[in-house]
N, C-alpha and C positions, 0 to 999 in steps of 0.2 A: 639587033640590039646594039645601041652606043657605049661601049663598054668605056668613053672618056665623061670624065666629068665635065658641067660647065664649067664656062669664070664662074658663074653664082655661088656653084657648088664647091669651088675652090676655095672662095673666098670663105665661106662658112666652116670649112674644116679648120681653114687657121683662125679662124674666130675661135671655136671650140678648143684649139692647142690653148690658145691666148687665157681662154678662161681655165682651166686645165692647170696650165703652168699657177696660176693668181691663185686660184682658189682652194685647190687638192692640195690638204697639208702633206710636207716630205716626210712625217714619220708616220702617216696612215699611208701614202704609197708605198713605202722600207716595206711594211707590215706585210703589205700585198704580195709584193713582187718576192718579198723572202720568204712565202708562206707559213706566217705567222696568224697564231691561231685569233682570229676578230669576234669583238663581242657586241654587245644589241647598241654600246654608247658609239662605236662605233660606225654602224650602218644608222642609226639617228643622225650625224654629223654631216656626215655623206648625203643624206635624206636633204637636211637643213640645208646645207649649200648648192642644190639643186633648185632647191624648192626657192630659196629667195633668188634666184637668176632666173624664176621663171623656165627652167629647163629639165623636172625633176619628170611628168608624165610624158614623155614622146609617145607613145600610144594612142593616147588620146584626143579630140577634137579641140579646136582653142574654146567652143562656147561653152565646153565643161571644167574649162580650168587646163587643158593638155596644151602644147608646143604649138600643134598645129603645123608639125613639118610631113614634109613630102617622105614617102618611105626611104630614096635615096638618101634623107638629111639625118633620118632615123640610121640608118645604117653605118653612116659617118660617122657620128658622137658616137654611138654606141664601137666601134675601131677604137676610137680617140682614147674612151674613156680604159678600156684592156691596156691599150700603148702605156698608158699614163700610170698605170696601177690602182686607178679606182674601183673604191671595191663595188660588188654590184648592188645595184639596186634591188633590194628585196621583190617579188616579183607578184607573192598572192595577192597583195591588193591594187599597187599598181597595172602590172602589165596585164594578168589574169581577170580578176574581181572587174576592173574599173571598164574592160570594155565589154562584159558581159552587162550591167547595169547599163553604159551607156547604150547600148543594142534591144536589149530587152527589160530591163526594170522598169520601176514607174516612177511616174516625175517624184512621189515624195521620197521612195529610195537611191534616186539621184541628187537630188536637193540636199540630205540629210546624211550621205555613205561618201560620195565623191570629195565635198572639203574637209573630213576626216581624212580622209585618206590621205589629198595632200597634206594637211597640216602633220599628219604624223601621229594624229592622235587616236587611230586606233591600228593595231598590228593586225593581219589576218593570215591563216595560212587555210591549208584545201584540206579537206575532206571526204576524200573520193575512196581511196584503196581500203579496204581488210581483208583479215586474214581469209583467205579461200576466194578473195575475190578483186585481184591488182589487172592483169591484163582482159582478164575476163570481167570487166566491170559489170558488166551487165548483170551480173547476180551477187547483185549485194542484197544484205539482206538489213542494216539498220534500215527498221518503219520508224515512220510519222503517222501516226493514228490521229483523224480531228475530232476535237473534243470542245466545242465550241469556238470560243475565238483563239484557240489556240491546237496546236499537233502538239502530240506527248513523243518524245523521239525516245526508242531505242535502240541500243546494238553497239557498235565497236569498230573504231577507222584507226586503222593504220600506217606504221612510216609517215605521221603527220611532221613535217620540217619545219623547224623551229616552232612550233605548239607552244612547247615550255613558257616562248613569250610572246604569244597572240593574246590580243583581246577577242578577237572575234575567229570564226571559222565559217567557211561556207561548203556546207555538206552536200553529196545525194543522199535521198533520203526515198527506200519506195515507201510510194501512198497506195499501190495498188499490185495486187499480186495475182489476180486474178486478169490476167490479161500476157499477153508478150513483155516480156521481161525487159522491153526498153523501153516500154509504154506506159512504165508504173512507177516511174522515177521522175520526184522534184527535186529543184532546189535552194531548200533555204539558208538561209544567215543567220548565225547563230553565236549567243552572246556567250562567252567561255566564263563568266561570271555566274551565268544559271545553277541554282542547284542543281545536282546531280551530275555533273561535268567530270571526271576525274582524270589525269594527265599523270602518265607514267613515263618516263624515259627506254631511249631502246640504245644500248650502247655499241655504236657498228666497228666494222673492223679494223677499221684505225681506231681506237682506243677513244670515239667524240661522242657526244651527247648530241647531235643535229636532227634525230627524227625520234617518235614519240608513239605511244598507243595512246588514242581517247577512246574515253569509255563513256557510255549515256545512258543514267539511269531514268526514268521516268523525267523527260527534263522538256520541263515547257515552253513552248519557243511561238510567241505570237501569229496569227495568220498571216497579218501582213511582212512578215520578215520573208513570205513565200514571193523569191525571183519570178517574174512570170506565168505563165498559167499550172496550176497542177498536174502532172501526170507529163510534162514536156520537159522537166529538166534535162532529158537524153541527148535533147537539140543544142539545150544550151551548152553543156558536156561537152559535146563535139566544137563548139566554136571555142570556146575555152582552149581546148589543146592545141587546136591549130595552134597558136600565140605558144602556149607549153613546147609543144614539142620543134616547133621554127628555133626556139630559143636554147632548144637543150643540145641543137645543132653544134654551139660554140663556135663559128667559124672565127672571129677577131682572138678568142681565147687558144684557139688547134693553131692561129700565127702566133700568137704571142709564145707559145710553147713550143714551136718550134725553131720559135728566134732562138729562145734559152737553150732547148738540146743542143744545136749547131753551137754554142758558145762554149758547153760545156765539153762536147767531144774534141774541140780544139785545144781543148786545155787537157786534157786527160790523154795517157800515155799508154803506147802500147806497142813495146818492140823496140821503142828507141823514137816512136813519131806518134806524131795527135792520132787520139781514135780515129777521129773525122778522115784521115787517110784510111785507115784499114777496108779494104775493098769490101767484104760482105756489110762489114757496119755502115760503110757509103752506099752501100745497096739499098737498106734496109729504110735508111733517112730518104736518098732518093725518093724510094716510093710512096712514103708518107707524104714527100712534098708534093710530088705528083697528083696524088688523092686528092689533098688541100686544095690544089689549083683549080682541080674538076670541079670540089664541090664549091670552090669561094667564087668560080665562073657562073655554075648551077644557080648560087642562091643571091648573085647578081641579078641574074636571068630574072628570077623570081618577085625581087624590089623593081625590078622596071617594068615588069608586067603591074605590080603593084602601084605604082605610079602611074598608069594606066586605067584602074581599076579594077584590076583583077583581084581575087581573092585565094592566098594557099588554101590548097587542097590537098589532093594524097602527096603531092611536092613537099609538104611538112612533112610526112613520113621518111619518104626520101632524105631529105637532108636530115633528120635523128636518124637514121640505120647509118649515113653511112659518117656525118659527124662524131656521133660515139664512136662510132671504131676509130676513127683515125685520131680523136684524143685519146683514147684507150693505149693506142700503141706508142704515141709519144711519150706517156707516161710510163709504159714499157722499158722502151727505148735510152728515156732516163736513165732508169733503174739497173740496165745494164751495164751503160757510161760510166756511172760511179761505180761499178763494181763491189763488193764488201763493203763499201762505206755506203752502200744505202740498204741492208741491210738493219743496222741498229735502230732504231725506234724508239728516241726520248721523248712520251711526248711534252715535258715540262721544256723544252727546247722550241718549242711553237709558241711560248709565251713572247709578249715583250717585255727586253727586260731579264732576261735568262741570261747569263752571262760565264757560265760555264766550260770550260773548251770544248771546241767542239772535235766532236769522232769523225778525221775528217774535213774535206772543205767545209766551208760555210752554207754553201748548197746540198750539200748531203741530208742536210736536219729535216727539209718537209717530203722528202724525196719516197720513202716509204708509206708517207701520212695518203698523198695525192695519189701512188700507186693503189695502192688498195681503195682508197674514197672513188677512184672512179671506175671500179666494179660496177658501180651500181647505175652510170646512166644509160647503157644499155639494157635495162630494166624498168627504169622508173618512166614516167610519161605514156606508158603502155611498151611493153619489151620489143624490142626490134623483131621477133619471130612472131608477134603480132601484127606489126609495121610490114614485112616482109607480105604477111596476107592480105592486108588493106591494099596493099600496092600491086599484088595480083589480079583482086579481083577488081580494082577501078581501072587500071589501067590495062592491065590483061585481059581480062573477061575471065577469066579460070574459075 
């Protein structure tokens, strides 16, 4: 593997700073990089300024509206955009949704779902987990009964993120029970306008409203809103997460965090000198950085095979077990640096616009929010002790 870029690819990354610098307003960067709490006009703006530079899908093909970059040029802007403090791209219908349809939907749900998507005009989020059934997807149990030109869906998904303001959702849903339990799952797209839809909030332990329980009472949902063939959404599932869980990796976000740690241990005291001297606390960064290195080398490895034409595989796995952890511990690690002062927990201090003093540096204030919020991504996307299995048995034979 060439672990240098080309000129091409040089030259594209300062294109990207170039638009970066122009276009990303400096009080939605402030917002980012100060962890400050973003709301839907927010991630629309950020949407809009992508989407008129033509740079809003990198996922996807140019003949369906996408960039059309190489996975190295993907992985570039995507650097660029962390560095810079843009906020992310919402992901269900872009990075998720849109290369599921473009792989396996039909032309009129590509035609018809794809420049929605980019224009923005309609929000989706996913539909996979409920209660009794997150890493064990496999037995879920909202049906789709067909009842002529339409399934009547019922049952109940939850930790749906951001629901609250989706228009659409794209669920599994089994059609078949009578059979192997991954044999009986489609997947359709589903308008969050249908009667019988109801949207509860789940409020997690930073004190935020970002994931949701839906509920489905007898709620009719067209045949053709069905992805593909019935009874195979299990395949599609699977190629979905690839993309999910490559992404929940974080590796530009585990730099970016651990630019900020190193900043803040230099500033923070302890004995009479920066944390950043204290030998165990130097330990501890060390090793993180170390980790980082393996895996931002690893999931190089992975973009130039993909340039290639390869495809992740249990390699997705791999970098979610071991990216969660090493965000996990930065946020840690944090939280140790500031000592007592990330402890308190305001969250009207996540506003913009909150002007209150603060308890504290000024970096103190999201520093409990992000601690506890990233509990949960060694969990979501299918839990790492799942991850851990799939990577046993594809790669090990176990």
């Amino acid at each position: 593997m060439d672990m240098n870029f080309t000129p091409e690819e040089v030259i594209f990354r300062n294109e990207a700073r170039s638009f970066l610098a122009d276009r990303l307003p400096d009080a939605l960067a402030a917002k980012v990089k100060g962890g400050k709490r973003l709301g839907k006009a927010d991630y629309e703006l950020w949407h809009d300024r992508l989407k008129k530079r033509g740079w809003l899908a990198w996922h996807w093909p140019a003949e369906h509206g996408g960039t059309g970059w190489t996975p190295i040029e993907k992985h570039i802007f995507e650097e660029e955009c962390v560095a810079a403090g843009a906020p992310r791209v919402v992901p269900f219908g872009l990075n998720m949704l849109g290369p599921v349809l473009i792989k396996f939907g039909s032309d009129e749900q590509r035609s018809h779902y794809l420049p929605r998507i980019l224009n923005g005009d309609d929000w989706w989020c996913q539909g996979y987990s409920e209660p009794g059934s997150g890493s064990d997807l496999a037995s879920l149990k909202t049906k789709a009964v067909r009842d002529g030109d339409h399934y009547v869906v019922n049952g109940q998904k939850t930790w749906t993120t951001l629901g609250h303001f989706a228009d659409w959702i794209f669920c599994l849903v089994r059609t078949d029970s009578d059979c192997k339990p991954q044999e009986g799952i489609s997947f359709l797209l589903i308008d969050m306008k249908t009667p019988g839809i109801t949207v509860q909030p789940i409020i997690t332990l930073d004190g935020e409203h970002e994931v949701n329980e839906v509920f489905f009472e007898d709620v009719r949902v067209p045949v053709g809103n069905l992805v593909g063939e019935e009874n195979k959404g299990w395949t599609y599932a699977k190629y979905l997460l690839t993309y999910e869980r490559t992404g929940i990796a974080g590796v530009a976000f585990a730099k970016s965090g651990l630019a900020h740690l190193k900043q803040v241990a230099s500033r923070q005291m302890k004995g009479g000198k920066p944390l950043a001297q204290d030998p165990l606390f130097a330990t501890r960064v060390a090793q993180v950085e170390i980790d980082l290195m393996a895996m931002e080398t690893f999931n190089l490895r992975i973009v130039s095979a993909a340039q290639h034409g390869g495809v992740p595989g249990v390699e997705s796995s791999m970098l979610k077990i071991k990216g969660t952890e090493i965000r996990q511990e930065i946020t840690d690690l944090l939280r140790r640096a500031l000592g007592p002062y990330a402890a308190p927990f305001v969250p009207e201090a996540l506003d913009a616009g909150y002007n209150e003093p603060p308890i504290g540096p000024d970096e103190a204030n999201p520093v409990a929010s992000q601690y506890f919020n990233m509990r949960k991504v060694s969990i979501y996307g299918g839990s790492n002790e799942i991850q851990k299995n799939i990577v046993a048995k594809m790669m090990l034979g176990l």
